[in-house]
Structure formats: structure tokens, C-alpha cells
N, C-alpha and C positions, 0 to 999 in steps of 0.2 A: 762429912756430908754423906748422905744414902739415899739413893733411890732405889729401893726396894731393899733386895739385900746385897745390892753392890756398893761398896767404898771406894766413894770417890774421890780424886787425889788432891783435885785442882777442878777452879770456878770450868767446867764443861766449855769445851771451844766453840764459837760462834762456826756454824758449816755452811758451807750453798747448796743444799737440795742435795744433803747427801745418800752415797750409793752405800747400803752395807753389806759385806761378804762374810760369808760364814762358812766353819767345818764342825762337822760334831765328831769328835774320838771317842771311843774307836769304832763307833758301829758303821760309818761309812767313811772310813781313810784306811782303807785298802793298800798295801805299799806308797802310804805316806805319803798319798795323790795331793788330795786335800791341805795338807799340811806345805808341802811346796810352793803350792798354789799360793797361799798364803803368807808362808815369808819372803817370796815374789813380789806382792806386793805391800808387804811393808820394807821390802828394800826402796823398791819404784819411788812409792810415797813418802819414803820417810816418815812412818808413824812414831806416835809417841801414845805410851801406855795412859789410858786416865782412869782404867777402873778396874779393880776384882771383888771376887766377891767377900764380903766380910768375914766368913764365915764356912769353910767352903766341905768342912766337916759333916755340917748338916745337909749336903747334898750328898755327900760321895761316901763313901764304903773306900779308907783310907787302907783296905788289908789287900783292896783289888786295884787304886789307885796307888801308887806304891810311895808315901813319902822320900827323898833322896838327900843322902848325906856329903856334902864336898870340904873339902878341907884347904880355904883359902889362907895364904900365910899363916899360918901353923892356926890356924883356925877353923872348928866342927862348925860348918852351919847347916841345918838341917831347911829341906825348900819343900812346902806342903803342896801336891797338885792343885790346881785352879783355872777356872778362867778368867780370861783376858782380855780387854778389850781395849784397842785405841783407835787414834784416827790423826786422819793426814790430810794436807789441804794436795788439790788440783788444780793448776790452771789449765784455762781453758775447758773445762769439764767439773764435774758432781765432784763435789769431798766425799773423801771414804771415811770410811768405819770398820776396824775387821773386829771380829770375834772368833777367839780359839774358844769352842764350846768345848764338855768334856758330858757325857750322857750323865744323867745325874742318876741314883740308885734309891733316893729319897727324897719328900716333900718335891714332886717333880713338879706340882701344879704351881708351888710357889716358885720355883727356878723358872718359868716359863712366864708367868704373870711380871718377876723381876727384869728378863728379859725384855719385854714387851715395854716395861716399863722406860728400861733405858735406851730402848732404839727411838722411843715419840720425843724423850727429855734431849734427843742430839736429834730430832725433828726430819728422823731417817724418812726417804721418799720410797727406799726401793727396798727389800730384801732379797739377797743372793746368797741360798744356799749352793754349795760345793761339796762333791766328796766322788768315792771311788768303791766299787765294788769287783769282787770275784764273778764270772759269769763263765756261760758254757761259752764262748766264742773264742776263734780264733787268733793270732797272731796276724795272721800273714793276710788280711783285711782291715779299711780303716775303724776304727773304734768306735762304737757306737756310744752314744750319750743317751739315759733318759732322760725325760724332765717333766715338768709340771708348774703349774702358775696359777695365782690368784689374782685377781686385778684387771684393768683393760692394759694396765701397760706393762704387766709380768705376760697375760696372755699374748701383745705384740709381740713380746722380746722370744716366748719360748716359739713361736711361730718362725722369727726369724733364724732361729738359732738352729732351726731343723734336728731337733732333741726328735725322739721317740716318746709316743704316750709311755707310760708302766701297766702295765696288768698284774701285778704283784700284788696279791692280796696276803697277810700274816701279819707276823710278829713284826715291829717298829720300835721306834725310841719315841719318848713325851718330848723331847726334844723338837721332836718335828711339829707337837703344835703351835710352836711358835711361825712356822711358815700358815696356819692352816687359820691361827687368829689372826695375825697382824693387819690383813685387808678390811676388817671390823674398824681399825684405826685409822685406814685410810691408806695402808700402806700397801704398793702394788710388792708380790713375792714371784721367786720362780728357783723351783730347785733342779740342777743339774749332775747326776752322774754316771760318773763314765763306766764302762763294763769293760772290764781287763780279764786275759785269759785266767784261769782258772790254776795252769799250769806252769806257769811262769813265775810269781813268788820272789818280783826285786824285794828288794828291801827301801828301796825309792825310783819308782816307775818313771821315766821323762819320758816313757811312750805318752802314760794318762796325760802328767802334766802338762804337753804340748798340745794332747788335743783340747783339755778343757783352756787352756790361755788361745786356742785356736776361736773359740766360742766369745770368750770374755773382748776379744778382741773385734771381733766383731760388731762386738752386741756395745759395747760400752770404750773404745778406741783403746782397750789398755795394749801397750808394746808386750813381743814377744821378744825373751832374749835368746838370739841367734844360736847362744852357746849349747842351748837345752835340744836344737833342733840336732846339734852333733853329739850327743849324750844320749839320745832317743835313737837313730842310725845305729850307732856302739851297742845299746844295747839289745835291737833285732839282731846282727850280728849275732851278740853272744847267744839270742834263742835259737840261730841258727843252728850254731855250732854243738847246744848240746844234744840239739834234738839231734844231732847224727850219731849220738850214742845211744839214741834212745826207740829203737826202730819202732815198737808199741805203737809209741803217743804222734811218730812220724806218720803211719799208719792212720792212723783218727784223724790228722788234720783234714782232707777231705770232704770227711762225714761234718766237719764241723764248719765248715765253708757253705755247706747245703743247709743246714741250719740256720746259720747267721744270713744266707741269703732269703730265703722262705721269711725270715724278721722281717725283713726290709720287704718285702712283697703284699705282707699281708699282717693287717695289723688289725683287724676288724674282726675278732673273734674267732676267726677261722684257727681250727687245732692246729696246730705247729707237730713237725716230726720230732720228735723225743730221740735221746739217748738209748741202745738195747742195751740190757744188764750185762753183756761183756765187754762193750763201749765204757760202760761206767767206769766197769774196775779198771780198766787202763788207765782212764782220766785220773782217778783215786788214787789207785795204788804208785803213782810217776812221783814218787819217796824224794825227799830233801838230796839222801843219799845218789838219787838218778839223776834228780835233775839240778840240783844244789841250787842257791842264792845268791844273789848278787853283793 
């Protein structure tokens, strides 16, 4: 069976008013915020896969998404990138739906249209985007979240969730017009991400992911699991510690506390103080080698 150009496995699960979450890789899974977030709650939920796409060639540029080769009992089996979708029932609450997107490189209006197609055919109420980006901000202050919404009950939800407008105007993924059409369908949206230091560079942030489950929790009663709150601890800690090798970027944190503060102050077009070009190269040049990875 196909609804658009996803192949589907099995007759689609009957849902109640389901919630669906989404990441798009890698244009906003920043140290693998998004991505967390996500097998979070397909642990939670218990999801079960029902669909990829047929096809997933004609979307993606397979020389930049990398095919991978594993060898199970003395067996080559090669795994082409894709995305995912399944879903899990809730009691007491909405059925979920997740989707691991990946930016598509081609034919993007039909990857988006197939989309749309199968969030109405599982009769989705809500879209939740998620993901994570690099930002000038701080560490050592709470993390700010953008966000945005369509609908009267994406626009409650980002009201409630006390996101930050974006003033970010450029370059995007087509990916995002699936948050920007969906409300044409009925369906309320609201995309949320979080702004992680710049400097910092986990390899999987449970700063981000604590604060965006701090949001999702809120907004939609999902649990937070305790253990992520002592993984996120661990690893301010570890920023502690390198920034004492690093007197430079110890140096800037300051300037960067005035900044993120003046965010929160003033959000109504008023210029915000900038970075001076020796500010920068600090920020820049704080090398793998200085400040290393987690």
C-alpha cells in the first residue's frame, strides 16, 4: 500500500486525536537534541514502525546521506538512509506519531505533499516540530527555546510553552513546509528549538534534551526521565572544567550573559548588541583541539 510515496507495512492503526512529533536531520539536530528527544519517546510509547518511504533515492543525494554496510552472522547487509515513521497508543492522552525526517535534496514539494499526505491518512490533530541549534548563548543560563505556530491550538500551546518569537530570516529546509501547510488541513502546528552554546559541541546534549522534554511536558503531560536530569548536571560540570583551560572563551562568558539577557528583554525589533570582531574569533577559533567533545 502507498500514500504518496511512503510504503506502508500494515492496514494504518486506528489513533485518538493523535499528537505528532517530528526532527528534521540534520539541518536542526544540533548534538542530536532532536534525535534524543525522539527515541525518548519511542521508548515511553512503545512505537512500532508503519511506514518509509518507497523510494528514498529520489529524495536524497545518497553520496551526502551515506548508505551503511553491517555484517550480521557472517552476512553483508547494506541499510539505505530513510525516513521513519511510526506510532504508539496513550492512555489517558492523544496517540502519538513520530517521524524521523531527513532534509530531502530532491523533488522536496513531493516529499512534503507525501508528508502531509500521511499525517491526515493517521488523522493527526497536532504537528510538533523539534530540533536543536548552535547559538551565540551561554551555558551558564537557562536555554532558550524558539518557537512558532499555526492554528489556534499550536498558537495556545506556543503561548503556553513560553518559546521565544524567531527573527531569523534566510536560508531553511522545504522540509519546514510541512509545519507552514498543514493548518490548510486542519491541522494545528508549532515548532520548537532550543539554542545551545555555540561552544560546547556534545556529541548528545541532555542539557537541550532536558529542556525541550521540560516543554513537551508541560504542554502535552509527557514524563521526564530523572536519569537525563543527572547526565545534563555531568555534563555542565564537564563545561565547567574545560573552560578552566580555556581562559579566552572563560573571558567572553560575561559578554555573552548581556546578550542573552537584552534577548529576553526586548524582543520587539529593538537592535540587540552584537559580537565585536575579537569576540568572534574567540568564539570561532575555541578548536575541537581546546575545547574537545564529549
Amino acid at each position: 500500500m502507498r500514500i504518496g510515496a511512503f510504503e506502508i507495512y500494515a492496514p494504518l492503526p486506528e489513533l485518538d486525536e493523535p499528537c505528532a512529533f517530528a526532527i528534521i536531520r540534520p539541518w536542526i539536530d544540533v548534538s542530536g537534541v532532536g534525535t534524543l528527544v525522539l527515541r525518548e519517546l519511542e521508548s515511553q510509547f512503545q512505537t512500532r514502525q508503519v511506514a518509509t518511504l518507497a523510494r528514498p533515492g529520489h529524495f536524497f543525494d545518497l553520496t551526502r546521506y551515506r548508505p551503511t554496510v553491517r555484517i550480521e552472522g557472517g552476512i553483508r547487509n547494506m541499510t539505505v538512509p530513510n525516513v521513519t515513521v511510526s506510532c504508539g497508543h496513550r492512555e489517558g492522552g492523544h496517540d502519538i506519531v513520530l517521524l524521523d525526517l531527513l532534509e530531502p535534496h530532491a523533488l522536496s514539494e513531493m516529499f512534503v505533499d507525501s508528508v502531509l499526505k500521511l499525517l491526515k491518512a493517521l488523522d493527526v490533530k497536532k504537528y510538533v516540530l523539534i530540533g536543536s541549534m548552535a547559538d551565540v548563548v551561554p551555558h551558564t543560563r537557562p536555554l532558550i527555546v524558539y518557537g512558532g505556530a499555526g492554528g489556534r491550538g499550536g498558537l495556545d500551546d506556543l503561548r503556553i510553552s513560553g518559546a521565544l518569537s524567531s527573527d531569523y530570516e534566510g536560508p531553511t529546509t522545504m522540509a519546514f513546509f510541512v509545519n507552514q501547510k498543514a493548518p490548510e488541513s486542519g491541522m494545528d502546528t508549532i515548532w520548537l528549538i532550543v539554542a545551545l552554546p555555540q561552544y560546547v559541541g556534545f556529541d548528545e546534549d541532555y542539557l537541550g534534551k532536558v529542556r525541550l522534554m521540560e516543554i513537551l511536558n508541560l504542554l502535552y503531560g509527557i514524563p521526564i526521565d530523572r536519569t537525563d536530569f543527572e547526565k545534563a548536571l555531568e555534563q555542565r560540570r564537564l563545561i565547567e572544567q574545560r573552560l578552566e583551560g580555556t581562559p579566552e572563551l572563560r573571558a567572553l562568558i560575561p559578554r555573552l550573559e548581556d546578550i542573552y539577557d537584552e534577548r529576553l528583554k526586548s524582543r520587539g525589533g529593538e537592535q540587540l548588541s552584537v559580537l565585536t570582531t575579537d569576540m568572534e574569533e574567540i568564539l570561532w577559533k575555541t578548536t575541537e583541539k581546546d575545547f574537545g567533545k564529549a
